[in-house]
Residue, then its C-alpha position, 0 to 999 in steps of 0.5 A: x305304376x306310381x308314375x301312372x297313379x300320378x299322371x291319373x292325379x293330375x288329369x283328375x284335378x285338371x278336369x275338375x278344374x275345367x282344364x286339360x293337359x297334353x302328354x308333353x305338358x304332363x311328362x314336364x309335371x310329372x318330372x317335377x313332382x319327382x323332385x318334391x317328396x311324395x307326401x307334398x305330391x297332391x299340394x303341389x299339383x293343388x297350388x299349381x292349378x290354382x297357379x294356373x287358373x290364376x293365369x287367366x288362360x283364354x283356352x282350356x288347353x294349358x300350355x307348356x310356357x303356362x305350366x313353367x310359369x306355375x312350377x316357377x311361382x309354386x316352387x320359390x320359397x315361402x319364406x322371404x319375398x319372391x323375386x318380384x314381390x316388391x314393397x314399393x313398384x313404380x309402373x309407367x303406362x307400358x307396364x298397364x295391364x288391359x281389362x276387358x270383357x271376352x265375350x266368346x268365354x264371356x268373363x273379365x280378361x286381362x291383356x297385354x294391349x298394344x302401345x301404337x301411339x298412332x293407329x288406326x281411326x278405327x280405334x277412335x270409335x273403339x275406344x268408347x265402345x270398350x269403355x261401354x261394354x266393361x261397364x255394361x257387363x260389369x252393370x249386368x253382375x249388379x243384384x238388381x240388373x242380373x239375369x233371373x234364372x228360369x222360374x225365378x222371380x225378382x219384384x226389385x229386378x231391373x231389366x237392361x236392354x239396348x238401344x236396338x231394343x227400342x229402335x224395334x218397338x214404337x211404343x215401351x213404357x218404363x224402360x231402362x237404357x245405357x249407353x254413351x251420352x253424346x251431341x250428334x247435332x247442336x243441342x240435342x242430345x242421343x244416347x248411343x250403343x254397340x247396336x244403335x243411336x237414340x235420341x233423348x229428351x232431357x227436359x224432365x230428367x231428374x239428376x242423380x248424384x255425379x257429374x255427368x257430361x257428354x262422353x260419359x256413360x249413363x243409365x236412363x230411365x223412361x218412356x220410349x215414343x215416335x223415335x224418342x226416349x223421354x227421360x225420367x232420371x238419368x245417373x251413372x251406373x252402380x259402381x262395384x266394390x274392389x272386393x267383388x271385381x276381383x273374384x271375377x279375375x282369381x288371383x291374376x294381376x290387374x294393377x300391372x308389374x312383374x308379378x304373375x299374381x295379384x299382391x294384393x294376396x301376398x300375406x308376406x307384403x300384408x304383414x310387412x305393411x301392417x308392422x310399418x305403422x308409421x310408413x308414410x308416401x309424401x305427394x306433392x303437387x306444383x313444385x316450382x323449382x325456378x322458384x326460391x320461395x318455393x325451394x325454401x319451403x321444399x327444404x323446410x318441409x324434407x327437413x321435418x322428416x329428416x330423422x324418419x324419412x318417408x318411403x316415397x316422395x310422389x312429386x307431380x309438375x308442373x316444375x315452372x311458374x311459367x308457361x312453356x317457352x324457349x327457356x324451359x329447359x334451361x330453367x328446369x336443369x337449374x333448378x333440379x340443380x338446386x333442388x339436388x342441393x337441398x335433398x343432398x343436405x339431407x343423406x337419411x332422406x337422399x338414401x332412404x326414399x324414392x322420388x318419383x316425377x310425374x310430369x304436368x301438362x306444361x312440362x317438355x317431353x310429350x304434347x298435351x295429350x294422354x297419358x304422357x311421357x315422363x320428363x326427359x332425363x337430360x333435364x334432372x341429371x344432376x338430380x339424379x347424380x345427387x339423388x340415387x333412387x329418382x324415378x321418372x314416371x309417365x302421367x298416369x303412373x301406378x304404384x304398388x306399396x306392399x298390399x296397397x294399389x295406388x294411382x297418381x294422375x296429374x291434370x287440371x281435370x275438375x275444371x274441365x268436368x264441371x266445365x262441361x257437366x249438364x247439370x249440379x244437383x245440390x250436393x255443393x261437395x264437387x270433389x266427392x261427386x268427382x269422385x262419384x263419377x270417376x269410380x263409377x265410370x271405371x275411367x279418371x277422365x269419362x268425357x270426350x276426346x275434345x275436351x281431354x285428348x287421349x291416344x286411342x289405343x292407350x286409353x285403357x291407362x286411364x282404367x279403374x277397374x278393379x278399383x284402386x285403394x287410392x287415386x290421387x288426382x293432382x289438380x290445381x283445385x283447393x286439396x281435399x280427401x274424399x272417400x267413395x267405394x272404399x277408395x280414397x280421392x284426394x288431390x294434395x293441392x298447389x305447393x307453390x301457393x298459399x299455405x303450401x299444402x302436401x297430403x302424407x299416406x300411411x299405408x298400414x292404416x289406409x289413412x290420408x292426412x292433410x299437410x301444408x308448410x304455412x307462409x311464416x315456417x322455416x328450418x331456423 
C-alpha cells in the first residue's frame, strides 16, 4: 500500500511537470526512495524532477539513463563540492555544448554536436542558416518583437517578417526583415534567409551603432518596391541579457564540461569565489619566448607575484618574434625551455597556479583555420617537466572559475572586422562597438568564411550564447576593457612590445584591471 502511495506521488509530480515515466524507470525510483527516510520522500522526488527538467529532455518520456543521472546528482552530499563541480576548468573545443533552436518543441536545446573536421559541403551553407535562426528565435523572445496574444494590442510592437513575405508582395511600406547580409554579385548587396534572397539598396540607410560587415546578421527596416528593399536603417538585432537566455535552458550547462548542471547555480562555488577577494587570472598575450627581452620582463612580472601567486596564467601566442619557418620548432622548444627556467625559480608560483597555452595563428600544429588545435606537446616537454600543472588549449577555449564563464580567443580579428565593415558611424570607440557586434551576433567572429576560415561543422565553438561574463579577444590591437550587456571585453594587448602590457581579473568582484611591466622595471 505504501509503495503504491509512492508510485502515485511521483507520477502526479511527473504529469504536472510535463513528463512521463515508464514502469521500469518507476520501479528504479521507487527503489531508491526506500533507501532515503520517509519524511525526506516528497523533497527527493522534487529535487529529482527538477534534475530532470534541467536535462533538457527532447521527449516526454524519461529514460532510465536519464533517471540515474537525477539519482546520481540529488544524492551526492551537499556539503563539499560535487565530483565535477570544479573551482577552475579549462575546456577545449570537444568539450563545447551546441546551442540551437528545436524547432518541433520550439525552445532552446543544447546538443552534443559532431566534430567532422571535413564534412559535407552541405554544412557550409548550414552553417549561416544555424547562425540565423538562433538569433531570429531569440530576436522574437525581445518585448517589442513578441507575438501578441489574440486581442491584445501593442503601439511599440514591431512585426518581423521574412523575406518570402516580401518576395510575395509587389508593393509593403515600412517593413522589418532580418537576414544574413551578403554580395551575391559585385557591388550589390541582398539580404538572405531560410525562405529567400532580396535585393537592398543601402543609399539612404542610416547606420546604428556596430560594425556591420558582409556575413553578419542584420535587422532592416524600410520600404519594399519592384524586387527591391529600400533601407531606411540597418542594425544588429537587440542583444539579451545573460540573465534572460538562461531561463530559456532551466539549470542545463551551456558553457561546456562534466557537470550536468549549469555552475553558474552552485552557492558552494558562489561563496567559495565571493571569500577569495583577492583571487586573480593573469592574461597574457604575444609571449615571445626566442626573446630575452621579453623573457626577462616575463620574470620581472611573475616575480610580482611571487608571495600570492594567481590562479591561472591564460598565455595566448604567438610564442615567436618571427613568421613560421623550418626553425619554429627548434625555436619554440628552446625557448619553453628558458621560460621553465624562469618559473622553476619561483615554486610558490610553479605549484600554486595553472598555465594554460593557447595557440596564435602562426603557431605549429593546425592551419590557420578555426578553431585551432592546441601546441603540440612535444614542443613544451621540458616546461611541462618543470611546471606541473600546464594546460595545452585549443583557440577558442573556455574556462570555468567558481561561478564565473569565461572565453579566451586569440586572432587579430578587429583589423579583419573593421577591414571589411560598410560603414563607422561616429562613435570612434572601435573596441566597444566590436564588443557591440560580437554580443549582438551571438558569434566572436560574425563575418564570412573568406575573410576568417572556420571548419563548418565546428562553428557553434565560436558561440556566445547565453552570454559569457568575460571574452577576451587576445589581438594585437592597443589593450583596452569595454563592457556591453554586463560582459567584460578586453584584449590584454601585445606583451612583447611597448610597455609590455597584461590584464589581471579578479573573479570575486567581477573587475579587470589593467597592467603592464614598463621598459625601465626589473627584478633587481
Amino acid at each position: 500500500m505504501q509503495q503504491d502511495k509512492i508510485i502515485k506521488s511521483i507520477q502526479s509530480t511527473f504529469k504536472l511537470s510535463g513528463l512521463s515515466i515508464s514502469r521500469e524507470c518507476c520501479a528504479r525510483f521507487v527503489s531508491h526512495l526506500r533507501t532515503i527516510d520517509e519524511e525526506l520522500h516528497n523533497d527527493s522526488i522534487r529535487r529529482i524532477t527538477e534534475s530532470l527538467l534541467s536535462q533538457n529532455l527532447i521527449e516526454p518520456l524519461v529514460t532510465l539513463d536519464h533517471l540515474e543521472i537525477a539519482i546520481t546528482e540529488c544524492a551526492l552530499p551537499r556539503s563539499n563540492f560535487e565530483e565535477t563541480e570544479t573551482v577552475l576548468n579549462v575546456l577545449n573545443v570537444s568539450s563545447f555544448p551546441k546551442i540551437s533552436y528545436d524547432l518541433q518543441n520550439k525552445k532552446f536545446i543544447v546538443d552534443k554536436p559532431n566534430y567532422d573536421l571535413f564534412s559535407d559541403s552541405v554544412n557550409k551553407s548550414k552553417l549561416f542558416k544555424e547562425r540565423l535562426e538562433l538569433i531570429w528565435y531569440r530576436t522574437l523572445k525581445n518585448e517589442h518583437f513578441a507575438p501578441l496574444e489574440f486581442g491584445l494590442v501593442n503601439s511599440n510592437h514591431v512585426e518581423l517578417r521574412r523575406i518570402e513575405y516580401l518576395l510575395g508582395s509587389s508593393k509593403v511600406q515600412g517593413v522589418y526583415v532580418m537576414g544574413v547580409l551578403t554580395q551575391l554579385t559585385d557591388g550589390h548587396f541582398y539580404l538572405e534567409d531560410v525562405t529567400g534572397v532580396v535585393k537592398i539598396d543601402l543609399s539612404k540607410a542610416k547606420y546604428q551603432a556596430g560594425l556591420i560587415t558582409e556575413g553578419c546578421i542584420v535587422l532592416a527596416t524600410g520600404d519594399y518596391d519592384q524586387d527591391v528593399l529600400d533601407v531606411k536603417a540597418l542594425s544588429f538585432p537587440p542583444s539579451e541579457p545573460s540573465d534572460q537566455s538562461r531561463t530559456y535552458f532551466g539549470k542545463s550547462n551551456t558553457f561546456g564540461g562534466p557537470h550536468p548542471v549549469s555552475l553558474k547555480i552552485s552557492e558552494k562555488l558562489k561563496s567559495f569565489e565571493e571569500a577569495g577577494l583577492d583571487e586573480t587570472i593573469i592574461f597574457i598575450s604575444e609571449l615571445w619566448v626566442d626573446d630575452q627581452i621579453v623573457l626577462e620582463k616575463f620574470k620581472t612580472m611573475i616575480h610580482g607575484y611571487a608571495i600570492s601567486p594567481p590562479r591561472a596564467f591564460i598565455i595566448c601566442g604567438n610564442f615567436l618574434s618571427f613568421p613560421p619557418n623550418i626553425t619554429s620548432t627548434r625555436k619554440l622548444e628552446e625557448g619553453f625551455k628558458n621560460l621553465a627556467e624562469i618559473v622553476s625559480r619561483y615554486p610558490e608560483i610553479a605549484q600554486h597556479s595553472k598555465f594554460v597555452l593557447v595557440p596564435g595563428p602562426d603557431d605549429p600544429g593546425s592551419p590557420k583555420i578555426l578553431p585551432r588545435a592546441p601546441l603540440p606537446s612535444h614542443v613544451i616537454r621540458d616546461f611541462m617537466k618543470e611546471v606541473p600543472d600546464v594546460i595545452l588549449a585549443t583557440n577558442p577555449c573556455r574556462i570555468q572559475y567558481c561561478t564565473k564563464e569565461i572565453i579566451v580567443f586569440r586572432e587579430n580579428i578587429l583589423t579583419k572586422v573593421c577591414r571589411n565593415t560598410l560603414y563607422f558611424n561616429n562613435d570612434n570607440d572601435i573596441p566597444n562597438q566590436y564588443a557591440r557586434s560580437i554580443i549582438s551576433q551571438s558569434h566572436l567572429t560574425p563575418m564570412n568564411l573568406i575573410a576568417v576560415p572556420i571548419y563548418w561543422n565546428q562553428d557553434h565553438a565560436l558561440q556566445l550564447y547565453p552570454t559569457p561574463d568575460l571574452v577576451v579577444v587576445a589581438d594585437q590591437y592597443k589593450p583596452y576593457s569595454t563592457k556591453f550587456n554586463d560582459c567584460h571585453v578586453i584584449n590584454p594587448g601585445v606583451f612583447s612590445k611597448n610597455d609590455f602590457p597584461f590584464m589581471n581579473y579578479y573573479p570575486a568582484d567581477n573587475k579587470i584591471e589593467e597592467s603592464s611591466i614598463g621598459k625601465g622595471e626589473d627584478t633587481s
